[in-house]
ROVOTI-785278 format. One record per residue (C-alpha): residue in three letters; x, y, z. Coordinates in steps of 0.001 Angstrom, whole numbers, always signed. Example, Ala and Ser with C-alpha at 12.3 -4.5 7.8 and 13.67 -1.06 7.14 Angstrom:
<atoms>
code->ALA | east->+12300 | north->-4500 | up->+7800
code->SER | east->+13670 | north->-1060 | up->+7140
</atoms>
This chain:
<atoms>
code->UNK | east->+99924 | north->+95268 | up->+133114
code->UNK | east->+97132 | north->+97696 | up->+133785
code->UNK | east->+95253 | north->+99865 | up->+130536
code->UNK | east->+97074 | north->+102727 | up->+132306
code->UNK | east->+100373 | north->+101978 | up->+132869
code->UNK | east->+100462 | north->+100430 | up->+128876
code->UNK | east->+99446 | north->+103364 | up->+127976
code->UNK | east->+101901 | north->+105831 | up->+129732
code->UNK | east->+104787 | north->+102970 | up->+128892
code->UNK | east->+104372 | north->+102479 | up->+124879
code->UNK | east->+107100 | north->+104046 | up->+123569
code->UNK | east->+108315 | north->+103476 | up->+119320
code->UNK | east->+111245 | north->+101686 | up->+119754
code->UNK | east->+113973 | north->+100797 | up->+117426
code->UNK | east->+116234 | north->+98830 | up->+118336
code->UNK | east->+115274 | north->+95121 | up->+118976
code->UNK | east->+116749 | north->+91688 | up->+120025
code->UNK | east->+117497 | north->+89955 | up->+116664
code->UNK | east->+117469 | north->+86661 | up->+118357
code->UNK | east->+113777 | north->+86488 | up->+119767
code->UNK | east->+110773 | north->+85713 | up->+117837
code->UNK | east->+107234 | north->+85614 | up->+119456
code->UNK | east->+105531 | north->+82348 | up->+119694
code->UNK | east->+102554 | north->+81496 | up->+117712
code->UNK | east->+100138 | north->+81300 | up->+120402
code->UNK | east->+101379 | north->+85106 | up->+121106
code->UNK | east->+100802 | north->+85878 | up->+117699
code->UNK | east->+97473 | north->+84458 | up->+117563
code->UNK | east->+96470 | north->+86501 | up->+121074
code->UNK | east->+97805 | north->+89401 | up->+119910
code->UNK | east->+95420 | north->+89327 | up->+116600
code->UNK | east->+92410 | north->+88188 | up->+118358
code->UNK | east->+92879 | north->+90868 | up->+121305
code->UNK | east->+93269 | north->+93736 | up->+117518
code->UNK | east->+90338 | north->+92095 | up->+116232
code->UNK | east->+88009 | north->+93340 | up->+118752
code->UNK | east->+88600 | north->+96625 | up->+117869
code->UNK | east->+85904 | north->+98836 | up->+116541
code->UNK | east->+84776 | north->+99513 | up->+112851
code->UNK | east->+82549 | north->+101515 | up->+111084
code->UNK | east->+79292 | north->+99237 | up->+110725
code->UNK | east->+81580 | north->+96059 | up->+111962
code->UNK | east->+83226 | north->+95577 | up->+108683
code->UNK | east->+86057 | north->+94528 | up->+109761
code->UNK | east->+88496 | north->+95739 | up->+106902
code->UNK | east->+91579 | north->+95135 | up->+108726
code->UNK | east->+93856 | north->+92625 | up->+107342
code->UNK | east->+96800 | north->+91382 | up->+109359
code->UNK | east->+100003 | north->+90175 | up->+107120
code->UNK | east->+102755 | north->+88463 | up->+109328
code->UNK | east->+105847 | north->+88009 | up->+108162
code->UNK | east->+108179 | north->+85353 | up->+108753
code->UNK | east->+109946 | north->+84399 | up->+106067
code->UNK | east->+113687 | north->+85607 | up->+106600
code->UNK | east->+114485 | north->+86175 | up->+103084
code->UNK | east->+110809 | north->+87889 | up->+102437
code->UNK | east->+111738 | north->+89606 | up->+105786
code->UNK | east->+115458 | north->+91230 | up->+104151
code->UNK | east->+113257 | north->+92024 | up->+100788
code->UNK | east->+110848 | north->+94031 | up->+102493
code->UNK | east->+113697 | north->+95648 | up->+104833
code->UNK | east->+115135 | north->+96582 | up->+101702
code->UNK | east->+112204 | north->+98743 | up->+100561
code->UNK | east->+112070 | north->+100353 | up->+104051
code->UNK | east->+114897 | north->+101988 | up->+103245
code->UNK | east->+117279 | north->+99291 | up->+105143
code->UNK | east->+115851 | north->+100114 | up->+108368
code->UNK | east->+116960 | north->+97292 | up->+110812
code->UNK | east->+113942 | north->+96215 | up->+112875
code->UNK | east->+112202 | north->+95028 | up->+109866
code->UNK | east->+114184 | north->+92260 | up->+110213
code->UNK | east->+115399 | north->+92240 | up->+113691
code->UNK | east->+112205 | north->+92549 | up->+115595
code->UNK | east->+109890 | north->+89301 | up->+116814
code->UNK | east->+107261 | north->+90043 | up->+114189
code->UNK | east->+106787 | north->+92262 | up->+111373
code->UNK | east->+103150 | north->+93136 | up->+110759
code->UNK | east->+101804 | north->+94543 | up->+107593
code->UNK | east->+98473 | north->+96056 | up->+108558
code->UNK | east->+96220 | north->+96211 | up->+105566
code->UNK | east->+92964 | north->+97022 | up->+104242
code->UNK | east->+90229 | north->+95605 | up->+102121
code->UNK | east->+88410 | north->+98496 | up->+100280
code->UNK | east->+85533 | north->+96624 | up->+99384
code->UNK | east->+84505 | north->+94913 | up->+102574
code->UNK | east->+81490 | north->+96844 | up->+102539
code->UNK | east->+80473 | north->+95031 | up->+99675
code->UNK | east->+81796 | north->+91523 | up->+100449
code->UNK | east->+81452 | north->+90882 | up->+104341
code->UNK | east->+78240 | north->+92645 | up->+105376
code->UNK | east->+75841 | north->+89431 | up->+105139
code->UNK | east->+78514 | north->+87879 | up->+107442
code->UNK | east->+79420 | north->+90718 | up->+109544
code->UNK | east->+75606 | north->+91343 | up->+110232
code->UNK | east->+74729 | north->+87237 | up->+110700
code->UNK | east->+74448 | north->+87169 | up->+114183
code->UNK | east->+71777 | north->+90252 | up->+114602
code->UNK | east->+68206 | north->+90162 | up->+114358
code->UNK | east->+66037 | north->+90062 | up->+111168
code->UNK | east->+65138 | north->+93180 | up->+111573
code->UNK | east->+68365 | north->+94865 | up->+112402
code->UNK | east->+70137 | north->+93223 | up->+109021
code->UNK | east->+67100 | north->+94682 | up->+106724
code->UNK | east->+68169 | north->+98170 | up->+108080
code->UNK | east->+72025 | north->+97804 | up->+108283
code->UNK | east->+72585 | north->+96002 | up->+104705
code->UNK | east->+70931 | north->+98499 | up->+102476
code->UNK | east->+72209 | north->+101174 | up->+104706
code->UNK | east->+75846 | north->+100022 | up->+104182
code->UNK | east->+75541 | north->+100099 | up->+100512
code->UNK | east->+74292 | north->+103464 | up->+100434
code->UNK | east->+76657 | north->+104923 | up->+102337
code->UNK | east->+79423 | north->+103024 | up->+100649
code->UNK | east->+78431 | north->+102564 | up->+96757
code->UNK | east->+79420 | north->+105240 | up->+95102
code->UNK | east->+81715 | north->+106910 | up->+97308
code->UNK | east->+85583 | north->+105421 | up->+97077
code->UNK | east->+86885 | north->+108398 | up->+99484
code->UNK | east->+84430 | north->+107026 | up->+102049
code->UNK | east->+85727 | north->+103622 | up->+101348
code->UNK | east->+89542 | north->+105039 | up->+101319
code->UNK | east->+89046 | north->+107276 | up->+104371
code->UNK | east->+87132 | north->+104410 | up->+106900
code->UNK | east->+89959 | north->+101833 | up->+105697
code->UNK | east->+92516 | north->+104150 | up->+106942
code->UNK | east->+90392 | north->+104764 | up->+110175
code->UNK | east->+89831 | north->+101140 | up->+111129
code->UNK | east->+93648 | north->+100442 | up->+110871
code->UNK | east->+94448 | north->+103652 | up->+112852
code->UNK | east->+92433 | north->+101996 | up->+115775
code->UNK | east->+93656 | north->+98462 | up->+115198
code->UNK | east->+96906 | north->+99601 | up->+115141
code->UNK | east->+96397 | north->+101199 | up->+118491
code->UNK | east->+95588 | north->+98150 | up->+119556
code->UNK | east->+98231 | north->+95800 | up->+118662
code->UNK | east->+100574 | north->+98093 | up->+120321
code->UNK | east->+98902 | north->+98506 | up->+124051
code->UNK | east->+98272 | north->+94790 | up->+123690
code->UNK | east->+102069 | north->+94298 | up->+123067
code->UNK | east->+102875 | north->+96818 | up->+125593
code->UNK | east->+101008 | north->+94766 | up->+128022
code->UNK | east->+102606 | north->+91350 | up->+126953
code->UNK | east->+105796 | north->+92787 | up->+128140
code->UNK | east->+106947 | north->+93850 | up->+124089
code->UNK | east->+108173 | north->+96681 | up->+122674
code->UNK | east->+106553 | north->+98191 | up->+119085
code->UNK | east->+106852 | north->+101153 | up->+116574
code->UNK | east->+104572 | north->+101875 | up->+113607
code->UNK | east->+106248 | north->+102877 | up->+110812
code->UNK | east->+105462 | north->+104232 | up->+107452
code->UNK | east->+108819 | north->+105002 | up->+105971
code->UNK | east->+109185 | north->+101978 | up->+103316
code->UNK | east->+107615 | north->+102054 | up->+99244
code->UNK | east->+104115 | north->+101111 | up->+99705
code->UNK | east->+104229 | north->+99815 | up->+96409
code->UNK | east->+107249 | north->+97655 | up->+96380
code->UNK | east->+105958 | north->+95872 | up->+99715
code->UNK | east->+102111 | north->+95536 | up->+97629
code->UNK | east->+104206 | north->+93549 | up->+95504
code->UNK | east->+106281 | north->+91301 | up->+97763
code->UNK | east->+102940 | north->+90521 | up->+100154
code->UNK | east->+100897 | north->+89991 | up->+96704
code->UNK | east->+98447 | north->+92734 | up->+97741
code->UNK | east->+95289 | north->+92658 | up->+95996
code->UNK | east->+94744 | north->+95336 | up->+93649
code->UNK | east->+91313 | north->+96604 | up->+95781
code->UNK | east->+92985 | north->+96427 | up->+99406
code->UNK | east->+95634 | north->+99040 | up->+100877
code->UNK | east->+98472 | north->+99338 | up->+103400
code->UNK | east->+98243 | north->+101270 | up->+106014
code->UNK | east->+101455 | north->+100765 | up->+107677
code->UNK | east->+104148 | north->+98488 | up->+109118
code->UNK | east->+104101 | north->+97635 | up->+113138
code->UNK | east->+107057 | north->+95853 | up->+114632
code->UNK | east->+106986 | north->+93846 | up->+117883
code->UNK | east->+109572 | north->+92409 | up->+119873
code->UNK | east->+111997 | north->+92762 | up->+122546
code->UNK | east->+113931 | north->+96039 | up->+123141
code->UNK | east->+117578 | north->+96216 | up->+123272
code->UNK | east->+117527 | north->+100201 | up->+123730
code->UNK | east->+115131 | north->+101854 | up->+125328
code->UNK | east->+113066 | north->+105062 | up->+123626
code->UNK | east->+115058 | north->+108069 | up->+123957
code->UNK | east->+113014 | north->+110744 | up->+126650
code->UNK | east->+109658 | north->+112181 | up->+125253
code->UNK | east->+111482 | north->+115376 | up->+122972
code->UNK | east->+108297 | north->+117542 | up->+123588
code->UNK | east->+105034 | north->+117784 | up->+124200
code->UNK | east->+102346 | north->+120033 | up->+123771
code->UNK | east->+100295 | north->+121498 | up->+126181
code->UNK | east->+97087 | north->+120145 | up->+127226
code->UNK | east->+95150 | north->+123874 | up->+126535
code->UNK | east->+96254 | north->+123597 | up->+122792
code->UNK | east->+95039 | north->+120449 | up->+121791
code->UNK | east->+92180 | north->+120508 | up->+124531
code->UNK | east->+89152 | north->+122847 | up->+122539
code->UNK | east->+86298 | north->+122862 | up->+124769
code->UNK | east->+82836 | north->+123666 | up->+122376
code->UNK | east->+85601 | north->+124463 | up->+119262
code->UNK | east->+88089 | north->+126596 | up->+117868
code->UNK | east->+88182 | north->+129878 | up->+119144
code->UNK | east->+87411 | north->+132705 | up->+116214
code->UNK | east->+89527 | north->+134220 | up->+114549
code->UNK | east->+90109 | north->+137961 | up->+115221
</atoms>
């Protein structure tokens, strides 16, 4: 399947085949195909919980509010966050560039980073947003269905997944095989409101 037609065909779905799970091989292409996606200096602070442990599965469903593809789609996938991969990976991250391209980018990193925990917060939240994004066209293009989903307590599931006090969740995505389709688009807005050519227009 083309970048297009993924694209125009992702749809959040709810409604999956119980029966199906995704092979690991799947699994594993469909997290290194999200792990090219971009981050703010390549810091990588994406981290990609699967779920597969049926009873682990029901608990978590139970904090999302008993919504029924937690447990009935291929793969749950608790996209996460380390906060402080700016201060942990950036050696690594950075190994593979010249000399003189790591004595710029490591300082820099700290200094933007340090002392600044919305910055840390806000990029997080940013690299998972694209990741996410990801996952789903890459799914799309497998053939699978998704939908991201936020409506669950974030801190039960920190619990259940044993979430390190310094990382975050950004939100659930759920793969698998539809059994309904979407329902139609319900609305969408026109291209000349969202579309700002130079900025906003002033206010009268």
């Amino acid at each position: 399947m083309d970048t297009f037609t993924a694209i125009e065909t992702r749809r959040s779905v709810k409604y999956f085949d119980p029966q199906h799970r995704m092979t690991e091989a799947e699994i594993q292409h469909l997290i290194a195909l999200a792990m090219l996606s971009p981050t703010a200096f390549n810091l990588q602070h994406w981290r990609f919980v699967t779920v597969h442990d049926p009873a682990l599965r029901q608990q978590i469903r139970t904090a999302a509010h008993d919504q029924e593809q937690v447990t009935d789609a291929s793969l749950l996938l608790v996209l996460c966050a380390d906060l402080k991969a700016w201060r942990r990976y950036p050696e690594r991250c950075w190994s593979n560039a010249p000399q003189q391209v790591r004595d710029y980018m490591l300082p820099t990193i700290d200094q933007f980073y340090r002392y600044h925990e919305q910055a840390q917060h806000d990029e997080c939240l940013r690299s998972c947003g694209i990741a996410a994004q990801t996952v789903m066209l890459t799914a799309r293009a497998m053939g699978y269905d998704s939908c991201p989903m936020v409506g669950f307590d974030f801190d039960a599931v920190a619990k259940l997944i044993n979430l390190p006090d310094d990382h975050l969740i950004s939100m659930f995505i759920v793969i698998g095989r539809a059994l309904k389709a979407a329902q139609p688009r319900p609305g969408q807005l026109a291209m000349d409101e969202v579309l700002l050519v130079d900025g906003f227009p002033v206010a009268p």
